[in-house]
N, C-alpha and C positions, 0 to 999 in steps of 0.2 A: 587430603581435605584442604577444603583454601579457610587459608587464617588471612585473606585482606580483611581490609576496617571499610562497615559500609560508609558512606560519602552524603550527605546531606547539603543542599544549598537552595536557596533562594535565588530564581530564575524570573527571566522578563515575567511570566507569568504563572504565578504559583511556585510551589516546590518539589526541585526535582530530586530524589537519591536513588543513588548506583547501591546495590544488593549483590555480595555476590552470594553465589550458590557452593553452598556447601559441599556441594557435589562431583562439581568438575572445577578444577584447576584453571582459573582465570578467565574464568565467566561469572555473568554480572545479568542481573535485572534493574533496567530503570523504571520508576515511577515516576508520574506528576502530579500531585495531588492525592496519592495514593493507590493511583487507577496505573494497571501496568501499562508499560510504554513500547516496550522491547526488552531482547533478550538477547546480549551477544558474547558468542566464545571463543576470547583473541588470539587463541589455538587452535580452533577450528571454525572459521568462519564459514563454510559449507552448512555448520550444523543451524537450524531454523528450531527454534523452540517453539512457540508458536504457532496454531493451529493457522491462519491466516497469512502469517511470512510464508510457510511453505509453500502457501497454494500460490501466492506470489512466483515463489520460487520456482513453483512447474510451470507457471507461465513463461518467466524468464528463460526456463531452459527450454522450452518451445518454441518461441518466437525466430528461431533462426537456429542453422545446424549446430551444431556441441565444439564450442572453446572458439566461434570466431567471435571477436571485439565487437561490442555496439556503442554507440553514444545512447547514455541514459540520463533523461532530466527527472531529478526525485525531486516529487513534493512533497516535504515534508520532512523530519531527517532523522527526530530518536536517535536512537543510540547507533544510525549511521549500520544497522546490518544489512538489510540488503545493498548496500553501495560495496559493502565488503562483501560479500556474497558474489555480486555480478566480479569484483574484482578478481577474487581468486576462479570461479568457474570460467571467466572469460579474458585473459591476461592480455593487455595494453586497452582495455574499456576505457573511452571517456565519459565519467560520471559529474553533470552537477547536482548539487544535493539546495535546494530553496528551503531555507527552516524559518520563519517568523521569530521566534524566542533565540535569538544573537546568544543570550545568557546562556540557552541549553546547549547549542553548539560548544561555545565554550567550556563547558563543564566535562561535555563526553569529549571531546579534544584533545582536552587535559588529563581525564583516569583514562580511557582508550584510545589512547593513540590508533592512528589509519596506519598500515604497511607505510614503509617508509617508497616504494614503485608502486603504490596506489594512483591514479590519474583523477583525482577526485578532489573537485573543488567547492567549497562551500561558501554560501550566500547568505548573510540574512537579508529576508524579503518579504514581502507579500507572495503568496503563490501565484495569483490571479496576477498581478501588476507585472509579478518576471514574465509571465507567459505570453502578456502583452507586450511586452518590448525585446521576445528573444528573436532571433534572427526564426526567420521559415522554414521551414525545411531541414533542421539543425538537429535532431533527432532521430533514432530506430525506435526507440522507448520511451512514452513518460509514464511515469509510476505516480500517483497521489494515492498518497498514505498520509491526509490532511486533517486532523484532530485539533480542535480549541476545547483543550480538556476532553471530554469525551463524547462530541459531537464534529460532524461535518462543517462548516461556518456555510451560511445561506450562501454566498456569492461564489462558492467552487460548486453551485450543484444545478447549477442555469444552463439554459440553451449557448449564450453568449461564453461562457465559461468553457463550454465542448467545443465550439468553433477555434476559442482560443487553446486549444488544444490540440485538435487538427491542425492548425495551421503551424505549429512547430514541429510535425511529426511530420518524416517522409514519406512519398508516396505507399509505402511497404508498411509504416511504421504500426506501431501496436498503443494502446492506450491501454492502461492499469490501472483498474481501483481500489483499495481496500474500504469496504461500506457496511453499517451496522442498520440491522432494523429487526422490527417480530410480526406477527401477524397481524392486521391483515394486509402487512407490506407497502403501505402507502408513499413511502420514502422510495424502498427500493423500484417499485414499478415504478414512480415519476424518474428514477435515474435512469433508468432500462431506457424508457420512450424520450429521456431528454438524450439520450446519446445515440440511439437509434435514429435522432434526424439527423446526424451528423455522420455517421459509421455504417455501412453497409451490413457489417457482418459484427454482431453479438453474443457471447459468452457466459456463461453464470456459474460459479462454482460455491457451494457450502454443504456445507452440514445438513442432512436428512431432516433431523429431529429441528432445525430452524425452518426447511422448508415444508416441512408440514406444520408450524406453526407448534412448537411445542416449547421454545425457547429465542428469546434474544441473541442472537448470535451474527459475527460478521461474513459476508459473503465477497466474494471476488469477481469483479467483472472485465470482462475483457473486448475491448471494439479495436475494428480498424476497417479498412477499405478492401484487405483482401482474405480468403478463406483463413481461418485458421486453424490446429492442427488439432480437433479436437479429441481423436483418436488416443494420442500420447496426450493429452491433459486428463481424458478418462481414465486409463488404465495408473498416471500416477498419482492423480487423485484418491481409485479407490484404492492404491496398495499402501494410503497411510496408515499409521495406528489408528486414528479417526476419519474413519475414510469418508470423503467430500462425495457428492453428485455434481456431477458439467450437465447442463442444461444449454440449448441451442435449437436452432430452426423454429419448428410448428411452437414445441412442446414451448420454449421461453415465450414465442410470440401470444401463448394463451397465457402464460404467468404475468405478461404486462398487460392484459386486457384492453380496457380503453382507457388505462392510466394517459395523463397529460404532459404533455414536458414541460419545463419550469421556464417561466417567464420571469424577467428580474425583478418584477413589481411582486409576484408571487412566491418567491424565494422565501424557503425555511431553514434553518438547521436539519439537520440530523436527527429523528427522533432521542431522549435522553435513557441513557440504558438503565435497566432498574440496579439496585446495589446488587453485585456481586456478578454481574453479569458475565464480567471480563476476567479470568486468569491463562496462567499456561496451559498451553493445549498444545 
C-alpha cells in the first residue's frame, strides 16, 4: 500500500495536488483545481490510467514501427506521462514538453522526478507562440493535450493554429489531439474541418456512448498527410477495458457534416464539461 503524503501547492494558475493511489506503489494522481490532470506510475510508466492517455498511447504506438526513437513536441505537460510513456516504449526519443504553468512544471519535477536517460526537455510557454518560432520540420509527433482548467483556450483550435502545426511536423509526421465535447458536437466537428484543411488524412477515436451522444466525454484525433494505420488503432482501441470506436473516411467525413473551420476572429474555447464529467477511466 503506498503511505506517501498527498502534496498540495499553489501553481501559475490555480491548485495543483499530487494524490497518490492507494493502490499501487508510487503512483500519483494530479489535480488542478480539482478537475483530474493525469495519472502516473513511476514504476511503471507504460501503464496509462486514463481512458484518453491510452488512446493517445495507441496512437503513439502506431505512428511508426515498435521501439524506434521519434522527436515528440508535447503541448501541454501534466504530470509529464506520456513523455515517460514515449520514453520508456521508444528508448533514445527526443521529447520537448511546452507547459504554460512554469509552477506546475515545477512541482511535478520535484515529487516525480523524469528517468535520470530521459531525453526530455521542458519549457514553459505559450503552446501557440513555441510552435511559431520552432524550427520546420523538427518533429515525427506533436501531441496537444492543451487544458486552461478544463477547456481548450480559443487560440489552439483555429485554422492558423493547424498550419502552425504542420509546419513543425515532417513530412511523415502525425498530429495528436486530446479534445472534449457532447452532443451535438459543435466543437468537435469545427476541429475535425479546421484540421482537415490542413491534413489529408483524419482519424477519431472515443467512447460509443459519447458518440452517440449520451455523455460528455473526450475524444482522440489523429491528422497527418499520409495513410495512417487505422487497422492496429481499431483492434487496440477496441481490446480496451472501455473500448473506444476509430472513425475515418466516409463515415468521419459525414460526422463533420458542413461543420466550418475556425477562423481567428471566430475562435472559442472548448465547450465547459458539466461537474463530474472527468475521472479515471
Amino acid at each position: 500500500m503506498n503511505e506517501a503524503i498527498p502534496v498540495s501547492r499553489a501553481i501559475d494558475r490555480g491548485t495543483a495536488k499530487l494524490m497518490p493511489d492507494v493502490d499501487r506503489e508510487r503512483a500519483w494522481l494530479l489535480t488542478v483545481d480539482g478537475a483530474p490532470q493525469s495519472y502516473v506510475d513511476l514504476d511503471e510508466p507504460t501503464h496509462l490510467e486514463f481512458e484518453y492517455a491510452r488512446r493517445l498511447g495507441h496512437a503513439l504506438d502506431t505512428v511508426a514501427e515498435p521501439g524506434r526513437p521519434l522527436d515528440v513536441l508535447h503541448l501541454g505537460g501534466g504530470a509529464l506521462t506520456l513523455p515517460r510513456y514515449v520514453a520508456a516504449t521508444r528508448p533514445g526519443s527526443r521529447q520537448d514538453v511546452v507547459e504554460y504553468d512554469r509552477g506546475l512544471l515545477d512541482l511535478v519535477v520535484e515529487h516525480l522526478p523524469l528517468p535520470a536517460d530521459a531525453r526530455i526537455a521542458l519549457h514553459g510557454a505559450d503552446a501557440r507562440t513555441w510552435l511559431e518560432g520552432a524550427p520546420a520540420g523538427s518533429a515525427d509527433v506533436v501531441v496537444a493535450d492543451v487544458f486552461g482548467g478544463s477547456r481548450v483556450p480559443a487560440h489552439l483550435t483555429t485554422e492558423g493554429y493547424a498550419w502552425a502545426a504542420a509546419r513543425v511536423l515532417r513530412a511523415d509526421g502525425v498530429y495528436l489531439a486530446n479534445l472534449a465535447d457532447a452532443a451535438p458536437f459543435a466543437f468537435l466537428r469545427s476541429q475535425l474541418a479546421t484540421l482537415g484543411t490542413v491534413f489529408e488524412e483524419l482519424v477519431l477515436i472515443a467512447e460509443p456512448g459519447v458518440l452517440r451522444g449520451r455523455r460528455f466525454g473526450n475524444a482522440v484525433v489523429l491528422a497527418s498527410h499520409r495513410p495512417l494505420d487505422v487497422a492496429a488503432l481499431t483492434r487496440r482501441a477496441a481490446g480496451d477495458t472501455f473500448p473506444a470506436r476509430v472513425e475515418h473516411g466516409a463515415a468521419l467525413r459525414d460526422f463533420v457534416g458542413a461543420a466550418a473551420p475556425v477562423r481567428e476572429e471566430d475562435a472559442v474555447p472548448s465547450p465547459e464539461p458539466p461537474d463530474g464529467a472527468f475521472g479515471i477511466g
